[in-house]
KEDOPA-84125 format. One record per atom (N, C-alpha, C): x, y, z. Coordinates in steps of 0.2 Angstrom, whole numbers, padded with zeros to 4 digits, always signed. Example, Ala and Ser with C-alpha at 12.3 -4.5 7.8 and 13.67 -1.06 7.14 Angstrom:
+0066-0028+0039 +0062-0022+0039 +0066-0016+0039 +0064-0011+0035 +0068-0005+0036 +0064+0000+0039 
END
This chain:
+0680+1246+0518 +0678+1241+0514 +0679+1241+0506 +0678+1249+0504 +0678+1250+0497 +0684+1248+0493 +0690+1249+0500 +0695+1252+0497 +0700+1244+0500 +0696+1237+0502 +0700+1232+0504 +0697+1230+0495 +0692+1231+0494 +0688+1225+0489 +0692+1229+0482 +0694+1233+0483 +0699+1235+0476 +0705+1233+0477 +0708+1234+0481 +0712+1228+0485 +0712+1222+0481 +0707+1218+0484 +0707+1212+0483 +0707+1210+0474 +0703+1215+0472 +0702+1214+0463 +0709+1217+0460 +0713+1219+0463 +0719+1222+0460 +0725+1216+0461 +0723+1213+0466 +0728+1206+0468 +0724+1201+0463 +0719+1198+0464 +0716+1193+0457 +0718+1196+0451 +0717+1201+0449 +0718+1203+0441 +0727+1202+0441 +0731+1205+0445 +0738+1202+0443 +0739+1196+0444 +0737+1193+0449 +0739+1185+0447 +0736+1181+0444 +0730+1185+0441 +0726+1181+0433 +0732+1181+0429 +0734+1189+0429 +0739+1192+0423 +0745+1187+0423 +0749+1187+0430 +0755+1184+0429 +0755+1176+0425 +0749+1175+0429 +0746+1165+0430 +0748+1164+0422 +0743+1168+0420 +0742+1170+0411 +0748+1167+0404 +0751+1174+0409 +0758+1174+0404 +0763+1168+0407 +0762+1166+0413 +0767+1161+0414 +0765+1154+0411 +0758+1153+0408 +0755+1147+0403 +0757+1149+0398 +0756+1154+0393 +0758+1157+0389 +0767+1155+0388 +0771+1157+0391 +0777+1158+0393 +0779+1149+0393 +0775+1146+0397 +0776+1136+0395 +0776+1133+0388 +0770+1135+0386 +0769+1133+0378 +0773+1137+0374 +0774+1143+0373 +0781+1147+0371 +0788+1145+0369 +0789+1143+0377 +0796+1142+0377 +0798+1133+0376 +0792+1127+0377 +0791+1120+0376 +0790+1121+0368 +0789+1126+0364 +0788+1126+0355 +0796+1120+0355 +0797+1115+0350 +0801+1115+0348 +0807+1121+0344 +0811+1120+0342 +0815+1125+0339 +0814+1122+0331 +0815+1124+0327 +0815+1121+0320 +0821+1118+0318 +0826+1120+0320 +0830+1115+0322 +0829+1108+0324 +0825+1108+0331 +0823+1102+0332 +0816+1097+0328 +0813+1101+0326 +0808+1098+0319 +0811+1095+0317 +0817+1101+0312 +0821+1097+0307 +0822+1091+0309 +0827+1090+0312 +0830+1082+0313 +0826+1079+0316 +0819+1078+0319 +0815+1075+0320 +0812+1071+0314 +0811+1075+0310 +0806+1074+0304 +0813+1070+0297 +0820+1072+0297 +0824+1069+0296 +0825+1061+0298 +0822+1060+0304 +0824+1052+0305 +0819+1050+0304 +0811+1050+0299 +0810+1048+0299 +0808+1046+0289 +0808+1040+0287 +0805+1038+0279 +0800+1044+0279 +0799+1045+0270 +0794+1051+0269 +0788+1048+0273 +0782+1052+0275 +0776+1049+0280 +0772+1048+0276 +0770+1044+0273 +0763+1043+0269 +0759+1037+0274 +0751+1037+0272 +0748+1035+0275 +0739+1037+0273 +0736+1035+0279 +0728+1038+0280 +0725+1038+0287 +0720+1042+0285 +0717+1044+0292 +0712+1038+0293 +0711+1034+0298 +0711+1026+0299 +0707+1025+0303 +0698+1023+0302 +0696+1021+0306 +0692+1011+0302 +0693+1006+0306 +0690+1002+0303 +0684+1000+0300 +0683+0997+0294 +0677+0998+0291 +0670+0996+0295 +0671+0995+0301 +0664+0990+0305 +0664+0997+0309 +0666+1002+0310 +0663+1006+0314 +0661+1014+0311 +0656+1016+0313 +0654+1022+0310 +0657+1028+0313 +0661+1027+0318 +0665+1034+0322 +0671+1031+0329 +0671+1037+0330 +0678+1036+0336 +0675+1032+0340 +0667+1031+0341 +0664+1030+0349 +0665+1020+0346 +0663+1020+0342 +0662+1011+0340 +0669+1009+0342 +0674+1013+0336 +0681+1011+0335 +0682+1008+0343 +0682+1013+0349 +0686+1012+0354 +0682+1007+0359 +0676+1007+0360 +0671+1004+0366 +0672+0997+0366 +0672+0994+0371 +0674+0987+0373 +0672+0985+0368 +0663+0983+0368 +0659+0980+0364 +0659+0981+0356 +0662+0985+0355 +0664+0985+0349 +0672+0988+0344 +0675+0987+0347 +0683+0985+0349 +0684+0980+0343 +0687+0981+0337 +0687+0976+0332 +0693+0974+0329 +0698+0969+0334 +0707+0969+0337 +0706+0967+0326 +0701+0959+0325 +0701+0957+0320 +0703+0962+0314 +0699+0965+0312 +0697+0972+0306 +0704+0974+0307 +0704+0978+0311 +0711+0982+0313 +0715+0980+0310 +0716+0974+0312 +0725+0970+0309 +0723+0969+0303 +0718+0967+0299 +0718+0965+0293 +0718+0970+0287 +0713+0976+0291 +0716+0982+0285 +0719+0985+0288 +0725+0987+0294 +0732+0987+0293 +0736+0983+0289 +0736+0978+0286 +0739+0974+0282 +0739+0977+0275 +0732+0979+0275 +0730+0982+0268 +0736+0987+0266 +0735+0992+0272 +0738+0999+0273 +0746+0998+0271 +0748+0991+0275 +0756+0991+0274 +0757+0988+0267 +0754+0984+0263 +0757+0982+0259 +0757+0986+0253 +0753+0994+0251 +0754+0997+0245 +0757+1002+0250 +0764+0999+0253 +0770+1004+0257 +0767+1009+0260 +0761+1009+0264 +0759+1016+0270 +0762+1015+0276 +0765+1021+0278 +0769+1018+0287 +0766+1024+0292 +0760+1025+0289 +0756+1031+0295 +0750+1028+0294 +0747+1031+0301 +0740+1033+0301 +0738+1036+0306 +0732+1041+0303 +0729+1047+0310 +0725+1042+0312 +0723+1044+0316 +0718+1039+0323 +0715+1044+0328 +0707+1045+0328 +0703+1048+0332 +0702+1046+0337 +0705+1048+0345 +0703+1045+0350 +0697+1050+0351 +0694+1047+0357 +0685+1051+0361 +0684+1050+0367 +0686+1055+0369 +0685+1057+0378 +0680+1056+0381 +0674+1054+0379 +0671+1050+0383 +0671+1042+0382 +0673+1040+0379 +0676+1032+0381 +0682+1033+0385 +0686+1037+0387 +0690+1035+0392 +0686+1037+0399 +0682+1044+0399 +0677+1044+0405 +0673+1039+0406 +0670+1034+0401 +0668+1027+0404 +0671+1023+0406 +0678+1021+0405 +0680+1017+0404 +0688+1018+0403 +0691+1022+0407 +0699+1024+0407 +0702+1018+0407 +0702+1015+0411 +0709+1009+0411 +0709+1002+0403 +0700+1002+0402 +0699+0999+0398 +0698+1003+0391 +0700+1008+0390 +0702+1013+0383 +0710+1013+0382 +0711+1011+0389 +0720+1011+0388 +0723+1006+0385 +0719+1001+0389 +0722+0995+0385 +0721+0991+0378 +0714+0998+0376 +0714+0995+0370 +0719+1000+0365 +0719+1007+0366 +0723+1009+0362 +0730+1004+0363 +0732+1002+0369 +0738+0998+0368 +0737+0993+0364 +0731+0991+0363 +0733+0982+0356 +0732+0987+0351 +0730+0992+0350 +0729+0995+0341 +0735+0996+0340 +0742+1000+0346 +0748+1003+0343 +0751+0995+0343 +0751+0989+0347 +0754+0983+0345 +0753+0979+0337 +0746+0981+0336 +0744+0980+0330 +0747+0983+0323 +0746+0991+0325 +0750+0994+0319 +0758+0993+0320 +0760+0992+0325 +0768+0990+0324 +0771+0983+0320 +0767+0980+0319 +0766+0973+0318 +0766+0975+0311 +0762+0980+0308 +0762+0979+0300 +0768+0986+0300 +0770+0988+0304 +0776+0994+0302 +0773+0999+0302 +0769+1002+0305 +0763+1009+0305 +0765+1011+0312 +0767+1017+0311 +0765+1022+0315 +0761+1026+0318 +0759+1030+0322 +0751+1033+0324 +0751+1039+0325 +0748+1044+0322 +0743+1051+0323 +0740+1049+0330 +0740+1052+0333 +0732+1051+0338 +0729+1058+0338 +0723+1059+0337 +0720+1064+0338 +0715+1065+0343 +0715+1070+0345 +0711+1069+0353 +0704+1074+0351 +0705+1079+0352 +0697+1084+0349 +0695+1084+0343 +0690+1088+0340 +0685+1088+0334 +0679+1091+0334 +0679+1094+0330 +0674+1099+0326 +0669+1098+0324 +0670+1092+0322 +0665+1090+0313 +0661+1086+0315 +0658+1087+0312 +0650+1081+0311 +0647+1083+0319 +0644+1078+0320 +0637+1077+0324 +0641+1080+0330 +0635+1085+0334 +0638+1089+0340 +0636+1085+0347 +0633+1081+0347 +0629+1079+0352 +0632+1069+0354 +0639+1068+0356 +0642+1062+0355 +0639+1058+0363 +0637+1051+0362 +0634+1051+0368 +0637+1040+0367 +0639+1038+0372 +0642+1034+0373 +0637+1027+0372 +0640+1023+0371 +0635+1016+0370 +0632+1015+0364 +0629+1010+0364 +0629+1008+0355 +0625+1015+0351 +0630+1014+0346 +0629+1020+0339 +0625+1017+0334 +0620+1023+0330 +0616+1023+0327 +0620+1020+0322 +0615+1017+0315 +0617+1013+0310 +0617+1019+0305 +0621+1016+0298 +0624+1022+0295 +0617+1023+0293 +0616+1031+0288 +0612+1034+0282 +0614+1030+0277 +0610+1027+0273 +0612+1026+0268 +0616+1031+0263 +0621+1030+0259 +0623+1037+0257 +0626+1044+0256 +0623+1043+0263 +0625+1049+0267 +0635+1049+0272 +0637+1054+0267 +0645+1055+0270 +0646+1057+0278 +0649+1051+0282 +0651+1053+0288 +0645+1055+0291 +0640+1049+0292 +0634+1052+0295 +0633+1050+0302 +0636+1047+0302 +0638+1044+0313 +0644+1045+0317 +0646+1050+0312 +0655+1053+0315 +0651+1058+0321 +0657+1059+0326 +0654+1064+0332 +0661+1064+0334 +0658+1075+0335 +0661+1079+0339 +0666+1078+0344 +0670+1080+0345 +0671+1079+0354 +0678+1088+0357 +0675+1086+0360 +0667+1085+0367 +0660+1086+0365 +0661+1091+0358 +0654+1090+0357 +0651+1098+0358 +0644+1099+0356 +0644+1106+0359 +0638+1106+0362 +0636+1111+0366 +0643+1116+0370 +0647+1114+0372 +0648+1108+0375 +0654+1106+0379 +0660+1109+0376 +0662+1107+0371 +0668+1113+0368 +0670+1119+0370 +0663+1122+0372 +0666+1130+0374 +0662+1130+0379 +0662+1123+0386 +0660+1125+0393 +0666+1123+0398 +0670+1129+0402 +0675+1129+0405 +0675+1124+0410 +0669+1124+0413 +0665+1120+0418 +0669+1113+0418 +0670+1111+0412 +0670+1102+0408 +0677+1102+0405 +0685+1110+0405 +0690+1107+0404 +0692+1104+0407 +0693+1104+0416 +0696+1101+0423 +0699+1092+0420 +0691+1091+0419 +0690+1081+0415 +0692+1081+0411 +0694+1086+0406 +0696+1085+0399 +0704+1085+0398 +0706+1088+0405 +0713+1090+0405 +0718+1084+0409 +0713+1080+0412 +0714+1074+0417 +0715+1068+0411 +0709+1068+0405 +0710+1065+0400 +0718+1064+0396 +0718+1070+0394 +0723+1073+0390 +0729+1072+0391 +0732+1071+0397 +0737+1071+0402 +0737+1065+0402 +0734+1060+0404 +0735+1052+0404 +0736+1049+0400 +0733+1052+0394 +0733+1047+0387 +0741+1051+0385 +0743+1058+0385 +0748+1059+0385 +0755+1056+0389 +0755+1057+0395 +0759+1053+0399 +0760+1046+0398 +0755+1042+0396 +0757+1036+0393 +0761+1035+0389 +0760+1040+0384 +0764+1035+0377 +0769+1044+0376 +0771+1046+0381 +0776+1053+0378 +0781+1049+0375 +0784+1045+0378 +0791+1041+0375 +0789+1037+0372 +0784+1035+0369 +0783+1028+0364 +0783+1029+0357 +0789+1026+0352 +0790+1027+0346 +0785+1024+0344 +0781+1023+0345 +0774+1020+0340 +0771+1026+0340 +0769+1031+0343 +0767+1037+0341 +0771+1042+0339 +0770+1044+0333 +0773+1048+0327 +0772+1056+0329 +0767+1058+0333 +0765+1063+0335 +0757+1062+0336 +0756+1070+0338 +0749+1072+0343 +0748+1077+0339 +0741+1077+0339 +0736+1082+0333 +0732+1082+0338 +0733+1089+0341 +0727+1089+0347 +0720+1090+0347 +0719+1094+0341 +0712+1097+0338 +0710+1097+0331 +0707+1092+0330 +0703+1093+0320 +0701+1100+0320 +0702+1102+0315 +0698+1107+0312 +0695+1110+0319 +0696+1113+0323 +0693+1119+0328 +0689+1124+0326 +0685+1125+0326 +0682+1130+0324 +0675+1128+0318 +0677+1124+0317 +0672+1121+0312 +0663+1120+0314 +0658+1118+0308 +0652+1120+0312 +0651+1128+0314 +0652+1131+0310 +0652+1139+0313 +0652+1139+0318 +0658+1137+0322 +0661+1138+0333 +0665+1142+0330 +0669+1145+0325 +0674+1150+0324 +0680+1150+0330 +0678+1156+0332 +0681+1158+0340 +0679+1155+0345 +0676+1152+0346 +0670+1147+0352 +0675+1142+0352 +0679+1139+0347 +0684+1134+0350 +0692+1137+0351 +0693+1145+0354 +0700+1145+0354 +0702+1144+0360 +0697+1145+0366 +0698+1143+0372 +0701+1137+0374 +0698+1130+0371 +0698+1125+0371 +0706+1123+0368 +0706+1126+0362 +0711+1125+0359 +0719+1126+0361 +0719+1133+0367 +0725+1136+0370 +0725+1132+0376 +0720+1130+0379 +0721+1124+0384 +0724+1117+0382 +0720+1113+0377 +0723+1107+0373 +0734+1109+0372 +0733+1113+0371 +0742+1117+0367 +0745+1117+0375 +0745+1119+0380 +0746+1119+0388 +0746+1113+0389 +0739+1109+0389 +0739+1103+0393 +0745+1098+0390 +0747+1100+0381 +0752+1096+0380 +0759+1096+0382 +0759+1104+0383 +0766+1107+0384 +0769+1107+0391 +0765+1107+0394 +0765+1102+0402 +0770+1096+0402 +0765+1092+0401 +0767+1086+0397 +0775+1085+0395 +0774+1087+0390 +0780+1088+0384 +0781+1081+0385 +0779+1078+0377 +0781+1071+0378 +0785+1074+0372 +0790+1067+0370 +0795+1068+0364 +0794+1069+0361 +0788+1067+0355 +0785+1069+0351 +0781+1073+0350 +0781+1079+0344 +0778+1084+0342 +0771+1085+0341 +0768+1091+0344 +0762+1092+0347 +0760+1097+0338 +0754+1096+0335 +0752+1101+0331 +0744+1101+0331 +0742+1107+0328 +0736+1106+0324 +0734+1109+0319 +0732+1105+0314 +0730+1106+0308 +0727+1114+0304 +0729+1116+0300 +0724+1122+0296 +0719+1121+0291 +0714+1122+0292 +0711+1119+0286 +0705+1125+0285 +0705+1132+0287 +0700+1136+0284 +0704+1142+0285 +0706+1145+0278 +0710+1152+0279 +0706+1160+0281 +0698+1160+0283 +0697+1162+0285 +0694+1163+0293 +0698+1158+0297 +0698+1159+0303 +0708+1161+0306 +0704+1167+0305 +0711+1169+0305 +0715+1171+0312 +0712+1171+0318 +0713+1171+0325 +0715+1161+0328 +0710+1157+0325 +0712+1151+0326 +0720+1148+0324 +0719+1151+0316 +0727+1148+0311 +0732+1152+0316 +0733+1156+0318 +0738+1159+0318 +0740+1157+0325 +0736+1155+0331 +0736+1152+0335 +0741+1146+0334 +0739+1141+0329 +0738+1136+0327 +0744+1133+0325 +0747+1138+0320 +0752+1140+0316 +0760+1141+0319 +0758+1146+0326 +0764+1148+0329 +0765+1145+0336 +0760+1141+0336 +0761+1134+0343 +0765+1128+0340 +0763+1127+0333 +0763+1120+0334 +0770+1119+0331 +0772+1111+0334 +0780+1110+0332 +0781+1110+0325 +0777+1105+0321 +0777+1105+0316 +0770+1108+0311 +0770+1110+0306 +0765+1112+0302 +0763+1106+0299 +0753+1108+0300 +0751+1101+0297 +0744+1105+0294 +0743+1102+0291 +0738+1105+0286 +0730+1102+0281 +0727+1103+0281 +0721+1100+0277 +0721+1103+0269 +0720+1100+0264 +0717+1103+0258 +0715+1099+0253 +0711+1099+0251 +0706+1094+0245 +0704+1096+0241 +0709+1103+0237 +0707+1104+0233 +0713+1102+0227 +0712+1107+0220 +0717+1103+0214 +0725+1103+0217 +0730+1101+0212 +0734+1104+0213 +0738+1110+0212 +0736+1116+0209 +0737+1120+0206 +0736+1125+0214 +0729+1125+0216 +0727+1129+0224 +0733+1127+0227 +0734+1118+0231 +0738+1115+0235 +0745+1117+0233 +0746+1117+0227 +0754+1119+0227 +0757+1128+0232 +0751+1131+0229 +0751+1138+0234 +0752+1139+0238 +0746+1134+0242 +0746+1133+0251 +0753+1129+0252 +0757+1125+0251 +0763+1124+0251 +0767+1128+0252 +0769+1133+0244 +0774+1137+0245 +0769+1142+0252 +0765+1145+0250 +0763+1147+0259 +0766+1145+0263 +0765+1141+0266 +0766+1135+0272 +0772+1137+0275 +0776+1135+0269 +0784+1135+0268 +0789+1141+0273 +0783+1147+0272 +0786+1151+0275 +0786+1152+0282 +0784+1146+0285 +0785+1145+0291 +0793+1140+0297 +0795+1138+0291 +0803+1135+0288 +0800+1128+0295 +0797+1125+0294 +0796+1120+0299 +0794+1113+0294 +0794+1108+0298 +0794+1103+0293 +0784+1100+0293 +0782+1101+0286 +0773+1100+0283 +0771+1094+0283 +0766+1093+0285 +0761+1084+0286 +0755+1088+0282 +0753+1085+0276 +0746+1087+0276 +0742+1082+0279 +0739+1083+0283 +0734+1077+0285 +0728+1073+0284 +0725+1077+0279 +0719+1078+0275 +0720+1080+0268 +0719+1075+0264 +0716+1077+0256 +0715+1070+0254 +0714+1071+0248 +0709+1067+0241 +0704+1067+0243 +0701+1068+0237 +0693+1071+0235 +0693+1071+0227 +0692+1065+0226 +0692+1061+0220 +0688+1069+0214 +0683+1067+0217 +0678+1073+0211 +0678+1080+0211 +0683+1082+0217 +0688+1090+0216 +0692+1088+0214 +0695+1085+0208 +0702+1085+0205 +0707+1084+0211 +0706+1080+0216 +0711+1079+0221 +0713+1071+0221 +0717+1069+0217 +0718+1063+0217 +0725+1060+0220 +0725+1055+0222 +0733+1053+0221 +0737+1052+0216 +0734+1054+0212 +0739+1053+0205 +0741+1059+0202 +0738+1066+0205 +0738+1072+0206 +0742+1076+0211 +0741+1072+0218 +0742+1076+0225 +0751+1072+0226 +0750+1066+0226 +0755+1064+0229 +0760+1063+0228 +0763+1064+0218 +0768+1068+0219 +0771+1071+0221 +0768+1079+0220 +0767+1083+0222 +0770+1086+0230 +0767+1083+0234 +0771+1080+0240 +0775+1078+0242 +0776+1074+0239 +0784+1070+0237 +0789+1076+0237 +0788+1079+0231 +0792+1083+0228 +0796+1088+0234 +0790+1090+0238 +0792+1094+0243 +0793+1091+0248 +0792+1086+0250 +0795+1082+0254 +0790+1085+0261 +0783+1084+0258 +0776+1086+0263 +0773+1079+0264 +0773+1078+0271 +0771+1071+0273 +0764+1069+0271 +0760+1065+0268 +0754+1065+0265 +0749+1060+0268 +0744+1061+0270 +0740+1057+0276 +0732+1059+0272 +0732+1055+0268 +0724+1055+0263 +0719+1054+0267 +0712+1053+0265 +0707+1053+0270 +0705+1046+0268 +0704+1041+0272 +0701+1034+0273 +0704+1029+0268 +0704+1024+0271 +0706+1015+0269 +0702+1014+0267 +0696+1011+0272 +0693+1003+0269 +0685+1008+0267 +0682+1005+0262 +0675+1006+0261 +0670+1004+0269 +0668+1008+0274 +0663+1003+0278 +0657+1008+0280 +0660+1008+0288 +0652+1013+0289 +0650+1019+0288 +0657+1023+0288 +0657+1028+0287 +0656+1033+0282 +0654+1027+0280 +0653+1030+0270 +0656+1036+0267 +0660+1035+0269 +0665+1041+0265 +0668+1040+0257 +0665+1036+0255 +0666+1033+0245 +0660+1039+0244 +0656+1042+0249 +0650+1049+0246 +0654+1054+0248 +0653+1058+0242 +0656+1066+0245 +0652+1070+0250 +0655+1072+0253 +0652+1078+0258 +0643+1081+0255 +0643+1083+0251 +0639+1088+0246 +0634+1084+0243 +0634+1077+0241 +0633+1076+0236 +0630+1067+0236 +0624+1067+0241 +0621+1061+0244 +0617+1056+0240 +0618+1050+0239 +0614+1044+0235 +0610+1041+0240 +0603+1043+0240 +0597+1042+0245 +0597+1033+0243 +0599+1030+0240 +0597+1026+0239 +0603+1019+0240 +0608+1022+0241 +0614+1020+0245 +0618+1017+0240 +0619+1016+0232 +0621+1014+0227 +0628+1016+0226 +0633+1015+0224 +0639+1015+0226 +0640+1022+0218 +0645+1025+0221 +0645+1032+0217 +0651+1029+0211 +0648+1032+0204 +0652+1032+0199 +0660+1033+0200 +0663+1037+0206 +0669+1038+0208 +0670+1041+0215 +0674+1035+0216 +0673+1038+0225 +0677+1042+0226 +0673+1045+0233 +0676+1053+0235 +0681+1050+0238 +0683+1049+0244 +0688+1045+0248 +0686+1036+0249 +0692+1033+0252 +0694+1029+0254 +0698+1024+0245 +0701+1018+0247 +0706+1016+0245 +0705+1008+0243 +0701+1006+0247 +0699+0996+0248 +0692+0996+0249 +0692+0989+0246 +0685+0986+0246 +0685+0982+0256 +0679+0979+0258 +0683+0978+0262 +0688+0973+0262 +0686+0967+0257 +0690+0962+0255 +0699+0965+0251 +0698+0968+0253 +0705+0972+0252 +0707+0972+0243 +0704+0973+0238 +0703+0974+0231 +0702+0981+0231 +0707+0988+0227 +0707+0993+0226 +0700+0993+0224 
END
């Protein structure tokens, strides 16, 4: 008996090991080549834009749910977006609207990307997230804080859910469909599989999740380039993951341009083609008048944080909350009124 049950554990443990490296060996060998970057990232106009949710919703859950699905809003600041020449935007989808509601999340991302093609925009999708509220729960969303930055943005999956294996299975069923839909559709510019991972002190608690996400893409393997973002140089087991998976280099920074210039020449040493996907932050000396040169220069594709003034209150910095809801001497993020007036 002793000697079948060592047996049996020494046949599991290899073919955990083989299974392992033959995932590992997917994603690996599916990396594009930087050669392919290159000429990827060649065919297209430098990438400017923002990270894009309409101003009538306070998170990923409003944006996408039937009942509040806002085709109107979209199209009009898409309009906004295209006419001071932006031809991107990131876009946070949420895996529990497609668990409610799969066929009817599909068709609505398909009127967002007929919409943004209309004004000449192209899509980020991103699928997971870190930040804000751990606890995302479907059906109508609470009303903003007054003043409070991003006070009804949610998680996804959310915690624990992020770091319970039990819940990848349904996460990977997601993942795959929303990918296999659009692997060939040039309205999608690429896939940004995970914000900020690790974020909310989950550190190491999101790599699990994160080496799955990179797999379930690579599977996949739609034509366009799979990354994720670096945005904390002290998780140093995530970035390097992060870093050595992803087709292209993409990156977050808000701070001056003196710091931001560094993490470039950093960056660089990865000879692959840079998206920052994240910055301005008016009151960190992060400005467009600052940053986007700068960008330019280096020919680093620049994707700012927010358009329209709405629910999300992101005209409040992070830190620094007006309880009274009064509009801040200089906004931290976003671009337009809603009436579309800088």
């Amino acid at each position: 008996m002793i000697k079948n049950f060592i047996l049996a554990l020494t046949v599991l443990f290899t073919f955990q090991t083989v299974a392992s490296q033959e995932v590992a060996s997917l994603v690996e060998n599916n990396r594009w080549s930087i050669e392919k970057a290159e000429e990827w990232y060649a065919e297209h106009d430098w990438i400017t834009g923002a990270n894009f949710i309409p101003s009538t919703a306070i998170n990923q859950l409003e944006m996408w749910q039937a009942d509040t699905f806002d085709a109107e809003t979209i199209d009009r600041e898409l309009g906004f977006a295209e006419e001071i020449g932006f031809n991107t935007m990131r876009v946070y989808l949420h895996s529990l609207v497609y668990k409610a509601d799969k066929e009817g999340f599909k068709k609505r991302i398909e009127q967002y990307l007929k919409i943004a093609d209309k004004h000449n925009i192209k899509t980020i999708f991103v699928f997971f997230d870190d930040v804000w509220d751990a606890n995302p729960k479907i059906g109508k969303q609470r009303a903003p804080k007054p003043g409070i930055h991003n006070s009804g943005w949610m998680q996804d999956p959310g915690y624990p859910a992020s770091n319970n294996e039990a819940l990848f299975p349904e996460l990977e069923v997601y993942v795959k469909d929303i990918l296999r839909t659009y692997a060939n559709d040039e309205r999608v510019l690429f896939w940004d599989l995970y914000n900020e991972p690790g974020n909310n002190n989950k550190g190491n608690e999101s790599l699990p999740l994160l080496k799955k996400v990179f797999t379930w893409a690579k599977e996949v393997n739609p034509s366009q380039p799979v990354s994720v973002g670096l945005w904390a140089w002290n998780l140093t087991d995530l970035n390097a993951y992060q870093a050595l998976h992803s087709d292209i280099i993409t990156y977050h920074d808000y701070e001056s341009p003196d710091w931001h210039r560094r993490v470039i020449e950093l960056l660089k040493s990865h000879g692959r083609p840079m998206i920052c996907t994240e910055y301005m932050a008016r009151t960190r000396n992060n400005y467009f008048q600052n940053t986007l040169p700068m960008l330019k220069e280096y020919n680093v594709g620049a994707i700012n944080w927010g358009l329209v003034n709405g629910k999300t209150n992101t005209i409040y910095a992070w830190d620094t909350p007006i309880e009274s809801g009064a509009e801040p001497e200089e906004w931290f993020h976003d671009i337009f009124r809603k009436d579309g007036t800088p």
